[in-house]
PQR file with spaces between the fields and no chain letter, atoms N, CA, C, O and H, PARSE charges and radii, in Angstrom:
ATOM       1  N    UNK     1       3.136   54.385  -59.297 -0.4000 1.5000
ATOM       2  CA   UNK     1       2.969   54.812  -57.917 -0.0000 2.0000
ATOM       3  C    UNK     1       4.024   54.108  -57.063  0.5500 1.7000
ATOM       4  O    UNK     1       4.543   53.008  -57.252 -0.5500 1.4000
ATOM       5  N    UNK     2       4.240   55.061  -56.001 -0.4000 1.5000
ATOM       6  CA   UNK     2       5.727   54.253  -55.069 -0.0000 2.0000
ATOM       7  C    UNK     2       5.413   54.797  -53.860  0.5500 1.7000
ATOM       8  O    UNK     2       4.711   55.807  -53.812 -0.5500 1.4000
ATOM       9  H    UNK     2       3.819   55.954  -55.846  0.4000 1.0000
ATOM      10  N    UNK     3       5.918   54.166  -52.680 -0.4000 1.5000
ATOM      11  CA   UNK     3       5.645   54.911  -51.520 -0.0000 2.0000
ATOM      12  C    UNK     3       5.905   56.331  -51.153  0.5500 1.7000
ATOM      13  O    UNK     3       5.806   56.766  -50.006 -0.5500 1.4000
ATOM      14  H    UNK     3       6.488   53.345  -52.720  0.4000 1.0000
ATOM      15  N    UNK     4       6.233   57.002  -52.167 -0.4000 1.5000
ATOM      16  CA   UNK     4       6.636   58.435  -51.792 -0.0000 2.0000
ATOM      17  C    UNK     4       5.723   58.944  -51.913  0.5500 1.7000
ATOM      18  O    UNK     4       5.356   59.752  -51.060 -0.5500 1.4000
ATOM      19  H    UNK     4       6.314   56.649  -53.099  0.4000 1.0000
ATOM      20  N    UNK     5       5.055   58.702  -52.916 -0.4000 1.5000
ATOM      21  CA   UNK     5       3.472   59.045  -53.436 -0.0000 2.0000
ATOM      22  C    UNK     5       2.264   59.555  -52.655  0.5500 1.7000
ATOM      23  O    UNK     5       2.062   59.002  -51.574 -0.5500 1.4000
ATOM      24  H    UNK     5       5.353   58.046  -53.609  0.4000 1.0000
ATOM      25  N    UNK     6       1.500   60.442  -53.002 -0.4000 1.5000
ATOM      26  CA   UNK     6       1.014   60.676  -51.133 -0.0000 2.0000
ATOM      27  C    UNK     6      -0.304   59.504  -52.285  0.5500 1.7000
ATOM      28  O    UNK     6      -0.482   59.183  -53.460 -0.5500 1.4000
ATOM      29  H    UNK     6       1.664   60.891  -53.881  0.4000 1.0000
ATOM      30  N    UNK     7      -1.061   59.216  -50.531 -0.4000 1.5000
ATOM      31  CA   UNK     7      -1.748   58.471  -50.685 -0.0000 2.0000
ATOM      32  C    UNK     7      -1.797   57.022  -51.195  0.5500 1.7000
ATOM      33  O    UNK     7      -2.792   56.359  -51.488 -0.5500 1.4000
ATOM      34  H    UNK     7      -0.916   59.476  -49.576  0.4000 1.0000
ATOM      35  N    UNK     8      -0.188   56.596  -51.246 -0.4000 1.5000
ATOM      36  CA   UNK     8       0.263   55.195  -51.619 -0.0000 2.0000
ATOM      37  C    UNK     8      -0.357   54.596  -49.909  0.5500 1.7000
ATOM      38  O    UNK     8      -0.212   55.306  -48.914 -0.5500 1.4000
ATOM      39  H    UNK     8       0.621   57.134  -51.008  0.4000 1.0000
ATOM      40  N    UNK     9      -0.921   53.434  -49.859 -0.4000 1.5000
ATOM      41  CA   UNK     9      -1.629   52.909  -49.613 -0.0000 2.0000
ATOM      42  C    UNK     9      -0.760   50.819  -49.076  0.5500 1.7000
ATOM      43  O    UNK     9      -1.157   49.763  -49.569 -0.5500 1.4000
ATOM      44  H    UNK     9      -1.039   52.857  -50.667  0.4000 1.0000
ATOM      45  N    UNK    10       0.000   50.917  -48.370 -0.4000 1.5000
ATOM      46  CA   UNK    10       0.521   49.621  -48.852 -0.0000 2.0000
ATOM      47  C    UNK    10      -0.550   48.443  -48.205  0.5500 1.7000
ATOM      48  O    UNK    10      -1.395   48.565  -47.317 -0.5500 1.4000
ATOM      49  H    UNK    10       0.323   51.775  -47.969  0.4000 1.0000
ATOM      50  N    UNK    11      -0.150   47.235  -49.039 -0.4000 1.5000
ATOM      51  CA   UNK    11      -1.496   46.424  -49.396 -0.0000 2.0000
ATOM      52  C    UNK    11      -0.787   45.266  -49.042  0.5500 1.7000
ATOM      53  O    UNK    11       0.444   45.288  -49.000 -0.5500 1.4000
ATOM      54  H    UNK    11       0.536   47.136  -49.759  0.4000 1.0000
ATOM      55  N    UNK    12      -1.600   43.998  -48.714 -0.4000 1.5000
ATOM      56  CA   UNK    12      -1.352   42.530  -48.595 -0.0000 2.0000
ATOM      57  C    UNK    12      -1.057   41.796  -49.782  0.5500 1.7000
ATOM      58  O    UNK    12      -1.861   41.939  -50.703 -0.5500 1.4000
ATOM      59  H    UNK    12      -2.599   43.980  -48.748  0.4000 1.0000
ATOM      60  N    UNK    13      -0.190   41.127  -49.944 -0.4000 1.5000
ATOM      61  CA   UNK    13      -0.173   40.371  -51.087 -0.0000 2.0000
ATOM      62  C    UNK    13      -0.245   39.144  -51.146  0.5500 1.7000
ATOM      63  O    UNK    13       0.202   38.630  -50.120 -0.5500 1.4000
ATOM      64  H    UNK    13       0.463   41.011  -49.196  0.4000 1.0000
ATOM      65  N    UNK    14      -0.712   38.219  -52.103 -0.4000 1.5000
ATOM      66  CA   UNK    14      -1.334   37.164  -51.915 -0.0000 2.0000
ATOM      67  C    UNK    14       0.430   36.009  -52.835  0.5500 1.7000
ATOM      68  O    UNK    14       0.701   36.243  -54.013 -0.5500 1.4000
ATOM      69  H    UNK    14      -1.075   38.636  -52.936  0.4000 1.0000
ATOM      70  N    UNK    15       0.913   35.411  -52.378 -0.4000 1.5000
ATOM      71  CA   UNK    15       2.132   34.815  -52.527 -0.0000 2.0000
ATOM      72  C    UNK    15       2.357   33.560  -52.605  0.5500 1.7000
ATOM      73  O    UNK    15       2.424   33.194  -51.431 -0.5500 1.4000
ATOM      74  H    UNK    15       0.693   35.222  -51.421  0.4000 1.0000
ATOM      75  N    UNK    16       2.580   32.304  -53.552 -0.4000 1.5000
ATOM      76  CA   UNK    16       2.895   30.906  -53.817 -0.0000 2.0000
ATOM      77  C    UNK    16       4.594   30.733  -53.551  0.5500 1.7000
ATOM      78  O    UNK    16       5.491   31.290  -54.184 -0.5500 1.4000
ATOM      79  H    UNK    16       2.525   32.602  -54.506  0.4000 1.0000
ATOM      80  N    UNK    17       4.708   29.910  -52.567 -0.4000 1.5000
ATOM      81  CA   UNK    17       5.825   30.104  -52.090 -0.0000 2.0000
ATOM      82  C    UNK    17       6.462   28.677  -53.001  0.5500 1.7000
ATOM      83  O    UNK    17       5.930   27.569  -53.071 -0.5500 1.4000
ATOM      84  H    UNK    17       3.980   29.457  -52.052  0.4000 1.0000
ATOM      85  N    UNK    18       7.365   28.991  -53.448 -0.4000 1.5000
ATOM      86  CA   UNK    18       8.343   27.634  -53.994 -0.0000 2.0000
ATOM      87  C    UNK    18       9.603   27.902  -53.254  0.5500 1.7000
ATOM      88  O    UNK    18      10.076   28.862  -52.645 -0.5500 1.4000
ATOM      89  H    UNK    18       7.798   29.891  -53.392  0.4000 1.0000
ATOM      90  N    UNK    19      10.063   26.360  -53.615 -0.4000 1.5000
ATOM      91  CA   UNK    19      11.875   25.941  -53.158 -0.0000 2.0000
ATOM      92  C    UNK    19      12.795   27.141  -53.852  0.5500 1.7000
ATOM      93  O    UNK    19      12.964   27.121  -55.071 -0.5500 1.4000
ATOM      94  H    UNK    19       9.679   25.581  -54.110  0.4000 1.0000
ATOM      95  N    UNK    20      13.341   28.113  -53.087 -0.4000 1.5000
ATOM      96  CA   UNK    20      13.923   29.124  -53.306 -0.0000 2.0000
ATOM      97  C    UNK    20      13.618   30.195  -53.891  0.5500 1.7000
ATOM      98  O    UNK    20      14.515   31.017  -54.082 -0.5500 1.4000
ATOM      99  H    UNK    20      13.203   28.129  -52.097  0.4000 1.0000
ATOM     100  N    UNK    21      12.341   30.459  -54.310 -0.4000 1.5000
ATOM     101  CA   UNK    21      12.033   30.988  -54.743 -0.0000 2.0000
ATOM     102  C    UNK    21      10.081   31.356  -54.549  0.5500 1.7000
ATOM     103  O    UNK    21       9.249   30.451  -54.481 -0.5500 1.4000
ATOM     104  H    UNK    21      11.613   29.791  -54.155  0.4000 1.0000
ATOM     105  N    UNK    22       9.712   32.971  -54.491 -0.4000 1.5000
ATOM     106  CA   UNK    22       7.882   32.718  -54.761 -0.0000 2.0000
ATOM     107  C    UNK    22       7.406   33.748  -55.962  0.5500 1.7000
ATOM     108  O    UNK    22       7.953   34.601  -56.660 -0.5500 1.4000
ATOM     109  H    UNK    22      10.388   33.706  -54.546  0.4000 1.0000
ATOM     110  N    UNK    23       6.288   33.278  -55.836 -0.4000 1.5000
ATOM     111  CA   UNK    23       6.002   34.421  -57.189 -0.0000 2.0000
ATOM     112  C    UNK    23       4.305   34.658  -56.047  0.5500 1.7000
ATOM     113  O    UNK    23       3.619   34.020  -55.248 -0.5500 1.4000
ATOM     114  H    UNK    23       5.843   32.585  -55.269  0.4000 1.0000
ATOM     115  N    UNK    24       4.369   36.081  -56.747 -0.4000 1.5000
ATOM     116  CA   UNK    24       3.236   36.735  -56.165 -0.0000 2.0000
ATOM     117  C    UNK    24       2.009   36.528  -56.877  0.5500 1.7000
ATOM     118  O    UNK    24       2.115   36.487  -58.102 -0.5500 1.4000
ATOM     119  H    UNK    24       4.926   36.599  -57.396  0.4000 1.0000
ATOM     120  N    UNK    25       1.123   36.418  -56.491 -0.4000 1.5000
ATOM     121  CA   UNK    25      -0.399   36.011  -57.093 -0.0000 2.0000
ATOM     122  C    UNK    25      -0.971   37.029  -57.024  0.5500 1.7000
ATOM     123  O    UNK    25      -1.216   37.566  -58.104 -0.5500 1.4000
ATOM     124  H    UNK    25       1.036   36.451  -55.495  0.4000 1.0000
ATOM     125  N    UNK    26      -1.310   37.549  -56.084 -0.4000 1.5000
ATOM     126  CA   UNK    26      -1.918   38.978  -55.769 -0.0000 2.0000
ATOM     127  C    UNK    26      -0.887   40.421  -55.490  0.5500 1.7000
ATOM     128  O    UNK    26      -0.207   40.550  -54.471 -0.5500 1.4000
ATOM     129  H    UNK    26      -1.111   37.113  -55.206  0.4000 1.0000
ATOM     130  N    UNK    27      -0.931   41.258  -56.417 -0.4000 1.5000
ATOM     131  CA   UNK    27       0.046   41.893  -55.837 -0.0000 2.0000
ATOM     132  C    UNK    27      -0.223   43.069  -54.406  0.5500 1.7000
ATOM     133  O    UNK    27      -1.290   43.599  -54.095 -0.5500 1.4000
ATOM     134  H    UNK    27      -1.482   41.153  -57.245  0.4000 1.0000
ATOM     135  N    UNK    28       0.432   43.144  -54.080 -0.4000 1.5000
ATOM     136  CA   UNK    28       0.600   43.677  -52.787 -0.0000 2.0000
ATOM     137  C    UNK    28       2.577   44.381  -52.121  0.5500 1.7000
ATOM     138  O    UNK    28       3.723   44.164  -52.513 -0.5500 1.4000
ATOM     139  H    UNK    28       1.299   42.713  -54.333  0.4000 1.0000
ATOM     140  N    UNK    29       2.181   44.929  -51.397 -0.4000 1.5000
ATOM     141  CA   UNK    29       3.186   45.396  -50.746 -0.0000 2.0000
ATOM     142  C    UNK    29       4.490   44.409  -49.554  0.5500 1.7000
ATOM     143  O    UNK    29       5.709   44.487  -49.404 -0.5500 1.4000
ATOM     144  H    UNK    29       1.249   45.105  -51.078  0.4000 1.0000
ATOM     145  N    UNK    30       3.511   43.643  -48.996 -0.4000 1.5000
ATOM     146  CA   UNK    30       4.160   43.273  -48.270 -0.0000 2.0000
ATOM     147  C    UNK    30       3.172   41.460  -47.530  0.5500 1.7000
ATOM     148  O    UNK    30       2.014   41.307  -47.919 -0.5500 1.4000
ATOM     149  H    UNK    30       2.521   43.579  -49.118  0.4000 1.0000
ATOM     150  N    UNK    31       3.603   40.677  -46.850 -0.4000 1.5000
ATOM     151  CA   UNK    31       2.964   39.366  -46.568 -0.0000 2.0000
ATOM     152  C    UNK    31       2.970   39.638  -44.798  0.5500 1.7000
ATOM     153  O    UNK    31       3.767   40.358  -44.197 -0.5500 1.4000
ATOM     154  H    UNK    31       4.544   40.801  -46.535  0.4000 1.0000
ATOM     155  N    UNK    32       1.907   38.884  -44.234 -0.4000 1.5000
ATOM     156  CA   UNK    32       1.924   38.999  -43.027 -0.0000 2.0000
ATOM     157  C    UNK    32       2.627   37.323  -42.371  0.5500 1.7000
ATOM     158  O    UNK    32       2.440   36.297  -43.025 -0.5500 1.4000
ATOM     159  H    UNK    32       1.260   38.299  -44.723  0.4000 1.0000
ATOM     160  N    UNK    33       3.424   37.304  -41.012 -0.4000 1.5000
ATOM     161  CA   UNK    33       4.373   35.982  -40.620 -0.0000 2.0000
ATOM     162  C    UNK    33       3.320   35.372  -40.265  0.5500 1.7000
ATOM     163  O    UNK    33       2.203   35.838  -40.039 -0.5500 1.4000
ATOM     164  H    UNK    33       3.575   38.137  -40.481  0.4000 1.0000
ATOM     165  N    UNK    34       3.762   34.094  -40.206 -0.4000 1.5000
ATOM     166  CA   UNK    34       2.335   33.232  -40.172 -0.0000 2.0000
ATOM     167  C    UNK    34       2.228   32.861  -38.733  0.5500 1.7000
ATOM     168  O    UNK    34       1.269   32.304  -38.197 -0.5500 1.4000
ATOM     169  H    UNK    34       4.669   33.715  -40.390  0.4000 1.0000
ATOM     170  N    UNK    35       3.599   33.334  -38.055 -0.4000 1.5000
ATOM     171  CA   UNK    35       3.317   33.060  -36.063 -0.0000 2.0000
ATOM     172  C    UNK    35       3.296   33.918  -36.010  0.5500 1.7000
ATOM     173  O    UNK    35       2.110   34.210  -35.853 -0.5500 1.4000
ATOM     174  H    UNK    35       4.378   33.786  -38.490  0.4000 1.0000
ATOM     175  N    UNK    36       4.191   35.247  -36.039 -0.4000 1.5000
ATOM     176  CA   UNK    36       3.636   36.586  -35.149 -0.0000 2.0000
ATOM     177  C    UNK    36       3.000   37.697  -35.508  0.5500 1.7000
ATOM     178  O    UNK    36       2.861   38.727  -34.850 -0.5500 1.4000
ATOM     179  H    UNK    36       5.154   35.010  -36.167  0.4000 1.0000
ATOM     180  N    UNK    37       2.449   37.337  -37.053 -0.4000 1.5000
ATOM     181  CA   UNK    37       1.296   38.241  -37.472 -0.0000 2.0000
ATOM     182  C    UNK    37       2.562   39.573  -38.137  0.5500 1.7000
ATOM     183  O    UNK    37       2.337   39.566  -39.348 -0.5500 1.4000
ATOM     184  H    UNK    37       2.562   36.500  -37.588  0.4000 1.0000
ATOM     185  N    UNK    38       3.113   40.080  -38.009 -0.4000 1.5000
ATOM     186  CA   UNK    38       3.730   40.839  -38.553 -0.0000 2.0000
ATOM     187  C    UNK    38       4.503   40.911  -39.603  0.5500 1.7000
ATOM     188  O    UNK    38       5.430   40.170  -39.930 -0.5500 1.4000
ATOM     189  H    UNK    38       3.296   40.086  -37.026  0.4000 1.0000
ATOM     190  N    UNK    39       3.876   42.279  -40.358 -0.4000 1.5000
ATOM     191  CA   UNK    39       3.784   42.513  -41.890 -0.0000 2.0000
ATOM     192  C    UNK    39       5.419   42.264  -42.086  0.5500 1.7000
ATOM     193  O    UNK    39       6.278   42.464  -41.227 -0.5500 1.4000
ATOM     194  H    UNK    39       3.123   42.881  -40.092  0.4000 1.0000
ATOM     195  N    UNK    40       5.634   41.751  -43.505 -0.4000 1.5000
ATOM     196  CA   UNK    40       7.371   41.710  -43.762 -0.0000 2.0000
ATOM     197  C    UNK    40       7.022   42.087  -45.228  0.5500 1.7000
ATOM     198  O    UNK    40       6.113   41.712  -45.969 -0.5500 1.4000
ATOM     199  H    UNK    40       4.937   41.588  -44.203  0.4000 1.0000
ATOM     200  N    UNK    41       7.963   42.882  -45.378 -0.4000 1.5000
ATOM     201  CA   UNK    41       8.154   43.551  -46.943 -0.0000 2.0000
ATOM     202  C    UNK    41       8.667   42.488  -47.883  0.5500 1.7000
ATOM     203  O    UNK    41       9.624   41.756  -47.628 -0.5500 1.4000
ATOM     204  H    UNK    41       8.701   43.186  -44.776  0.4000 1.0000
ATOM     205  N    UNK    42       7.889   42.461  -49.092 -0.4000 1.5000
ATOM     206  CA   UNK    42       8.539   41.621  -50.210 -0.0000 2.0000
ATOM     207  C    UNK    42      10.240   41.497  -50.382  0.5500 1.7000
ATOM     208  O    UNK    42      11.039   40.561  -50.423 -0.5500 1.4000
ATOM     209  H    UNK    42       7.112   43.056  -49.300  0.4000 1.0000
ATOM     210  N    UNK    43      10.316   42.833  -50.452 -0.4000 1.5000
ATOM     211  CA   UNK    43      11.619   42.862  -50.928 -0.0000 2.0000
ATOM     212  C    UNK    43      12.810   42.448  -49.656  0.5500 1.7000
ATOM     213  O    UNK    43      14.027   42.357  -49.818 -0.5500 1.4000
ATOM     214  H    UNK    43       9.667   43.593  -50.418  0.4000 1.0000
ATOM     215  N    UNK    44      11.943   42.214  -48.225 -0.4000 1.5000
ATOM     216  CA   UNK    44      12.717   41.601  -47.324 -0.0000 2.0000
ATOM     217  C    UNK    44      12.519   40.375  -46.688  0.5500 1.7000
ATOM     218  O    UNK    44      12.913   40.076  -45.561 -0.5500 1.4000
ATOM     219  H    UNK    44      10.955   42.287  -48.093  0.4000 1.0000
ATOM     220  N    UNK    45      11.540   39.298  -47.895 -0.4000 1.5000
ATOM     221  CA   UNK    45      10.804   38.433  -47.523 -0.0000 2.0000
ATOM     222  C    UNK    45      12.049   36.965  -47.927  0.5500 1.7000
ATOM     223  O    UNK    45      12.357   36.734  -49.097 -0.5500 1.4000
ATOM     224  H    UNK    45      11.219   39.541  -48.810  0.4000 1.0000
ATOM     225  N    UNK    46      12.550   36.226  -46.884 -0.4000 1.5000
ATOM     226  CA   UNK    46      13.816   35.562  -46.758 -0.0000 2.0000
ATOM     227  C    UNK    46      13.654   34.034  -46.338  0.5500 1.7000
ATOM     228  O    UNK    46      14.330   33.035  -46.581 -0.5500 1.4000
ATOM     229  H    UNK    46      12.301   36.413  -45.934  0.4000 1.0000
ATOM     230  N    UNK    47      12.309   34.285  -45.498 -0.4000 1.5000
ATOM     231  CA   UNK    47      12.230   32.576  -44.710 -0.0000 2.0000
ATOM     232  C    UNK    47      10.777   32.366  -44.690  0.5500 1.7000
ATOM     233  O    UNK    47       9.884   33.063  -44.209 -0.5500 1.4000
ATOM     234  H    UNK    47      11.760   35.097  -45.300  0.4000 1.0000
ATOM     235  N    UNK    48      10.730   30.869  -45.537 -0.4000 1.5000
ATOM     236  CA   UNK    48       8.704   30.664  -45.403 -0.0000 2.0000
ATOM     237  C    UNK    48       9.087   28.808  -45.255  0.5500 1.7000
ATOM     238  O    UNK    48      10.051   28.131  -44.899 -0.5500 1.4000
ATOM     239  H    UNK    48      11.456   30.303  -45.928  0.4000 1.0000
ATOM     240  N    UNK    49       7.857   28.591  -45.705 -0.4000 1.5000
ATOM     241  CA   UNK    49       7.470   27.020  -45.759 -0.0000 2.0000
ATOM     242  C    UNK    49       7.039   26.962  -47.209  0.5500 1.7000
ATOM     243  O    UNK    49       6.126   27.572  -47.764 -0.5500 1.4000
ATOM     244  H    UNK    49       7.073   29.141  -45.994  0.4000 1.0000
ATOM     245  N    UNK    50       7.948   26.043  -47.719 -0.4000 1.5000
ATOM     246  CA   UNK    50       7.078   25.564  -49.209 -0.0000 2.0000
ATOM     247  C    UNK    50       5.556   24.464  -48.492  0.5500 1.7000
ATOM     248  O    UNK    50       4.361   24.613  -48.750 -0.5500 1.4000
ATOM     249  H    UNK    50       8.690   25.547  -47.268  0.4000 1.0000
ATOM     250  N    UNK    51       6.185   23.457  -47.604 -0.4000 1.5000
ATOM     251  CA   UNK    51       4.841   22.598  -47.514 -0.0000 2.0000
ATOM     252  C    UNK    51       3.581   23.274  -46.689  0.5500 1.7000
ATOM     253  O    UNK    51       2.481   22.755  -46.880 -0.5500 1.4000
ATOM     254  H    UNK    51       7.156   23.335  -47.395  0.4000 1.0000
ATOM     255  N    UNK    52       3.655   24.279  -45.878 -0.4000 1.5000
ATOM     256  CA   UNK    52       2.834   24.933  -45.120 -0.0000 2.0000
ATOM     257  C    UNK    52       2.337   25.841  -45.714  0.5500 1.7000
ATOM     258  O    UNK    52       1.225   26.234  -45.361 -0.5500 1.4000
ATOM     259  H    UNK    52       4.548   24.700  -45.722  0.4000 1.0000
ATOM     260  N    UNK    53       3.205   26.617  -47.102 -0.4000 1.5000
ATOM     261  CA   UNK    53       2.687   28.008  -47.348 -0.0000 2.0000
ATOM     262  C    UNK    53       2.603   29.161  -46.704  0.5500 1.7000
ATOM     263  O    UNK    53       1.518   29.737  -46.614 -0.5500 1.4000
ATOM     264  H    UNK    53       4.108   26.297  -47.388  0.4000 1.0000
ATOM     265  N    UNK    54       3.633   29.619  -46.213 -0.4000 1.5000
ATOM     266  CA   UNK    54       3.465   30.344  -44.890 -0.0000 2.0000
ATOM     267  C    UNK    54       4.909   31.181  -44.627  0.5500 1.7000
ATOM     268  O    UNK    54       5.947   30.596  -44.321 -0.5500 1.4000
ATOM     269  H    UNK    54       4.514   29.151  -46.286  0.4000 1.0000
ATOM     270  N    UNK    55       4.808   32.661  -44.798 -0.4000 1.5000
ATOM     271  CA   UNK    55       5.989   33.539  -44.493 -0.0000 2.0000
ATOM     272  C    UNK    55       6.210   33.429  -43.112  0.5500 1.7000
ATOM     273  O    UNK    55       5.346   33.272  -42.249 -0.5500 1.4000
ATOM     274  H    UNK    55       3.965   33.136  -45.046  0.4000 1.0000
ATOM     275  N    UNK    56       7.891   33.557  -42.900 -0.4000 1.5000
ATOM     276  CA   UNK    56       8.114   33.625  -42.028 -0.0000 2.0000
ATOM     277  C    UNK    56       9.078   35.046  -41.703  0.5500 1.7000
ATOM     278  O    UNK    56       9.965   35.390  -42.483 -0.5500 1.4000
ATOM     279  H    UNK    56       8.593   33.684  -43.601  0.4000 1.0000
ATOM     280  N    UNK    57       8.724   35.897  -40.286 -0.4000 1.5000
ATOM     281  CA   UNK    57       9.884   37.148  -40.525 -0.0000 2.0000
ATOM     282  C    UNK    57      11.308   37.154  -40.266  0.5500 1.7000
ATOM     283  O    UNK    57      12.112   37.978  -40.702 -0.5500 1.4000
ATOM     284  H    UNK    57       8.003   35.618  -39.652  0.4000 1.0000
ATOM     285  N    UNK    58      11.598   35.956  -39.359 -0.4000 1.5000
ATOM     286  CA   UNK    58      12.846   35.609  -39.599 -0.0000 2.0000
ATOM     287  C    UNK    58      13.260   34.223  -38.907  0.5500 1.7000
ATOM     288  O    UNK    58      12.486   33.417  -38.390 -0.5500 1.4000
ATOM     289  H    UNK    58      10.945   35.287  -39.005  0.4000 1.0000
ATOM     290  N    UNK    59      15.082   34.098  -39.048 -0.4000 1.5000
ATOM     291  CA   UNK    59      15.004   32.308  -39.284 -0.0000 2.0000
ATOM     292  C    UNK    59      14.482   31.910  -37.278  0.5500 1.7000
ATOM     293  O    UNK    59      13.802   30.906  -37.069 -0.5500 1.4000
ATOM     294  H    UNK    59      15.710   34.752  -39.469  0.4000 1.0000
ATOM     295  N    UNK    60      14.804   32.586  -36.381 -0.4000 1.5000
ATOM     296  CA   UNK    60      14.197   32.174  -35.190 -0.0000 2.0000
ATOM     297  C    UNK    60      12.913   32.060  -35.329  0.5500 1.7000
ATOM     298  O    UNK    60      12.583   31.218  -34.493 -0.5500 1.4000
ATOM     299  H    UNK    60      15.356   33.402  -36.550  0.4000 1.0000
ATOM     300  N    UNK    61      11.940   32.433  -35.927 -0.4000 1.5000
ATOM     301  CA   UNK    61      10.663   32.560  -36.149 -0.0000 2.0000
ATOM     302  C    UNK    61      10.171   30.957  -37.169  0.5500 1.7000
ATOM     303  O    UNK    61       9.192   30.214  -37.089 -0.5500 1.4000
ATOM     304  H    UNK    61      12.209   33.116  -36.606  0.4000 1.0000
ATOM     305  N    UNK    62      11.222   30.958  -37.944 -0.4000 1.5000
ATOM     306  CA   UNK    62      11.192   29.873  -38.854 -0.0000 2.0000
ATOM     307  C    UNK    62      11.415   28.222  -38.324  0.5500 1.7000
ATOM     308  O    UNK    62      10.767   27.205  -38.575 -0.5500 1.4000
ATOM     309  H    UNK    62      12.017   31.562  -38.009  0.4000 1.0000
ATOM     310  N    UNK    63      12.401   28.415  -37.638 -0.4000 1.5000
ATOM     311  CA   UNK    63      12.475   27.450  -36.665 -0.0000 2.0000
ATOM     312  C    UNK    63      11.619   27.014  -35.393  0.5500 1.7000
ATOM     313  O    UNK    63      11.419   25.896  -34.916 -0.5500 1.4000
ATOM     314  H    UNK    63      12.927   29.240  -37.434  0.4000 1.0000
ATOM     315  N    UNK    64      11.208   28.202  -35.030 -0.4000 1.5000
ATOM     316  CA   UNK    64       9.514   27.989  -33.989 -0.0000 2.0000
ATOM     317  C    UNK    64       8.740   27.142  -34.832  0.5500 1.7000
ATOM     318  O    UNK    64       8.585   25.946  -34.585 -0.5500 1.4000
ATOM     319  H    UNK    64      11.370   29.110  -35.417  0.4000 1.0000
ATOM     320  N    UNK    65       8.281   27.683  -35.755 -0.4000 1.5000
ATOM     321  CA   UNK    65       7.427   27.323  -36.829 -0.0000 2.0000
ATOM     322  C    UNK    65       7.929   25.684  -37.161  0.5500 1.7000
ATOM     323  O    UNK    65       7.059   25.013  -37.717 -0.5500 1.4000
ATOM     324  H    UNK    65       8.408   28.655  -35.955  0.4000 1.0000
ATOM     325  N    UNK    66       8.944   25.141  -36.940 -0.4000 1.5000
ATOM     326  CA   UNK    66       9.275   23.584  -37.453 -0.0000 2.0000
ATOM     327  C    UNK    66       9.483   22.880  -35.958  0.5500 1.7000
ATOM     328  O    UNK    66       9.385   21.652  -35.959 -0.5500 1.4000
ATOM     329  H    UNK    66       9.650   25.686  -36.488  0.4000 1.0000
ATOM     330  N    UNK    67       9.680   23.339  -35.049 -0.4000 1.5000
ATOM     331  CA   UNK    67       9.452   22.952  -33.912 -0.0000 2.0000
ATOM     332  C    UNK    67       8.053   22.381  -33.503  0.5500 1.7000
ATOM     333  O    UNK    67       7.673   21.300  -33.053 -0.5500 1.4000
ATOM     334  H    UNK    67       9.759   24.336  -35.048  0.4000 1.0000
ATOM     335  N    UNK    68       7.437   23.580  -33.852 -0.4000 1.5000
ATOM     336  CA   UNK    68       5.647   23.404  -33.978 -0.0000 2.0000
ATOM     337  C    UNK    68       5.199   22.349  -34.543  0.5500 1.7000
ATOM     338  O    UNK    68       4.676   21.358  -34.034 -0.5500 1.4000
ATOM     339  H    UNK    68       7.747   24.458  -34.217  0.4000 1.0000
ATOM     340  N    UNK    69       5.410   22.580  -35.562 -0.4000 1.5000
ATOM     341  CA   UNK    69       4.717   21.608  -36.738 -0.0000 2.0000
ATOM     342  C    UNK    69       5.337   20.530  -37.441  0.5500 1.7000
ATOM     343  O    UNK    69       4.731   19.775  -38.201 -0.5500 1.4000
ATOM     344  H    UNK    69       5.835   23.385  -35.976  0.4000 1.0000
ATOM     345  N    UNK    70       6.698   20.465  -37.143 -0.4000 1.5000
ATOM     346  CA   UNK    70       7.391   19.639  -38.357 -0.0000 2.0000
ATOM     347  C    UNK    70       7.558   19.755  -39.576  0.5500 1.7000
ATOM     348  O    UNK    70       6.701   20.516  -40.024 -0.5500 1.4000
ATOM     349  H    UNK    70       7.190   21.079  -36.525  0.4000 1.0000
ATOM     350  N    UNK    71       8.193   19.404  -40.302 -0.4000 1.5000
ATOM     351  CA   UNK    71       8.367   19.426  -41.983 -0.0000 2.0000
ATOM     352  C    UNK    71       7.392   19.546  -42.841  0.5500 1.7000
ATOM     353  O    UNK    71       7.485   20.108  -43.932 -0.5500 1.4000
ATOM     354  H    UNK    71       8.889   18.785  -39.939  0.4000 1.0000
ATOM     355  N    UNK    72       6.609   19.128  -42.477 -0.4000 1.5000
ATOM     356  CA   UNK    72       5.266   18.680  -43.129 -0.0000 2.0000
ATOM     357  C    UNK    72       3.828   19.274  -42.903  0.5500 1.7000
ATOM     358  O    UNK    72       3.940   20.337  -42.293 -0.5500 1.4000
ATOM     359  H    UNK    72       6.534   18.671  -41.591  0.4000 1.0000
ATOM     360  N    UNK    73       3.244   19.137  -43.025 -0.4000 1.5000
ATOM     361  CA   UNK    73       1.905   19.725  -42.707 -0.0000 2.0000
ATOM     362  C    UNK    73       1.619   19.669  -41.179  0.5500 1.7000
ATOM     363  O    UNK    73       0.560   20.111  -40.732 -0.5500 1.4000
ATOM     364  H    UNK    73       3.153   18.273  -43.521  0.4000 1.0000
């Protein structure tokens, strides 16, 4: 099944983020940003937090996000 598909359905996916790299746990379509709530496609998924766990949709968004919180938890 692919999005052309009628009735493809896209889904949340559940995601372990590592240093350059994540692997998906749950599969799904796409991850939601962890500040502005909006869905980002796997295949356009570029900026997160290894220590937070947490997608980000892009690097201004990413940088809010370390402003916020710091490096760390």
């Amino acid at each position: 099944m692919n999005i052309f598909d009628k009735g493809f359905t896209p889904s949340e996916a559940s995601v372990r983020y590592l240093d350059g790299d994540y692997v998906v746990i749950k599969q799904g379509t796409f991850v939601r940003c962890a500040i502005t709530g909006k869905p980002i496609a796997l295949d356009e998924l570029t900026y997160w937090s290894v220590d937070r766990q947490e997608p980000y949709v892009d690097a201004t968004t990413a940088h809010e996000a370390f402003l916020r919180y710091g490096r760390g938890n």
